[in-house]
N, C-alpha and C positions, 0 to 999 in steps of 0.2 A: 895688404890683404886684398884678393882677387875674390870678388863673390859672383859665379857665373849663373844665370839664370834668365833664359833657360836656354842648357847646350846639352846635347844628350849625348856628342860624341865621346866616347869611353875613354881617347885618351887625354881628356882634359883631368883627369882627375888619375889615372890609368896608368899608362907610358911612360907620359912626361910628368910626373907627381910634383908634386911642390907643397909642401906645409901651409902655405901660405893661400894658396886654392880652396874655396870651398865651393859644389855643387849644390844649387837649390832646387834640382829638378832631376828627374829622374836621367839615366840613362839608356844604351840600345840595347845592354845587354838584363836592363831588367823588363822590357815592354816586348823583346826576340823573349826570353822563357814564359812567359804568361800565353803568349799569343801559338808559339811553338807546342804548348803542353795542349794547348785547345785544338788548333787543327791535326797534330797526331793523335792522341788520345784519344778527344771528342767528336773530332768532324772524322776522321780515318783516313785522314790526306797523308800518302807515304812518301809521293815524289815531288818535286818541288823545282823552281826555276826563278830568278832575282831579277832585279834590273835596279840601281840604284845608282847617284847621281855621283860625278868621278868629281868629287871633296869627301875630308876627313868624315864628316858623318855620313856621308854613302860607304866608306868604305868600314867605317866602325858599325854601322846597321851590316852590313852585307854580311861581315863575320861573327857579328854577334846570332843574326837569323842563321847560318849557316849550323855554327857550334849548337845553339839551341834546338833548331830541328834532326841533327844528327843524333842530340846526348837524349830524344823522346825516342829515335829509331828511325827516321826520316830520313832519305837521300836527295841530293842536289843532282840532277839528272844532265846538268848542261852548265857550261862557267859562267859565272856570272857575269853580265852584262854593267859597264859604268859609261852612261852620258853625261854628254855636259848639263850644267845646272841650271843654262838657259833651254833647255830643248824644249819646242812645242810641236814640236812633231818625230814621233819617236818609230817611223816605220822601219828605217833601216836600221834599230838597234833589236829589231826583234825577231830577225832573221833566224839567230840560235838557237829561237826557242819553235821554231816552226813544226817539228818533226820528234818532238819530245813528247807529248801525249802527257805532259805533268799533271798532277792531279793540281796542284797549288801553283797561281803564278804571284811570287810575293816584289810588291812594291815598296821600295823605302825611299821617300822623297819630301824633301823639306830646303826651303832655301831658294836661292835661283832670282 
């Protein structure tokens, strides 16, 4: 028996399922709906733009915020952006989002 804690990417328990797997900690796709109902809903953020780290939890956060802000009403105005998960300096991944005028720029980063 696999007890992961803590990994938030969705397809540890998700994709790749296994009986044998248990999550002790939350995952992307419950902390994207909590966070996603508050900035459309509550703050009135409608457009939005990502950057998240090119491993399985950037890419399980980036779809998780995407689905989530889409299923409040929210659009993703620009594609999302994945660096690597050492970068400490992130000018050149942020070209994309230059000319977008997004209300939201959402980060999802962990690891590295």
């Amino acid at each position: 028996i696999l007890i992961a804690a803590p990994a938030a990417a969705n397809d540890l328990t998700g994709l790749t399922f296994n009986e044998n797997t248990f999550r002790a900690s939350r995952n992307n796709y419950q902390d994207a709906m909590a966070i996603c109902d508050q900035f459309v809903n509550g703050d009135g953020y409608q457009t939005f733009v990502q950057i998240a780290p090119d491993y399985s939890f950037g890419y399980g956060g980036a779809a998780a915020y995407k689905d989530a802000c889409t299923f409040f009403g929210g659009e993703f105005i620009a594609d999302d952006v994945f660096a690597p998960a050492d970068t400490t300096d992130f000018t050149s991944f942020l070209g994309p989002f230059a000319d977008t005028d997004a209300d939201a720029f959402l980060v999802t980063w962990a690891g590295g």
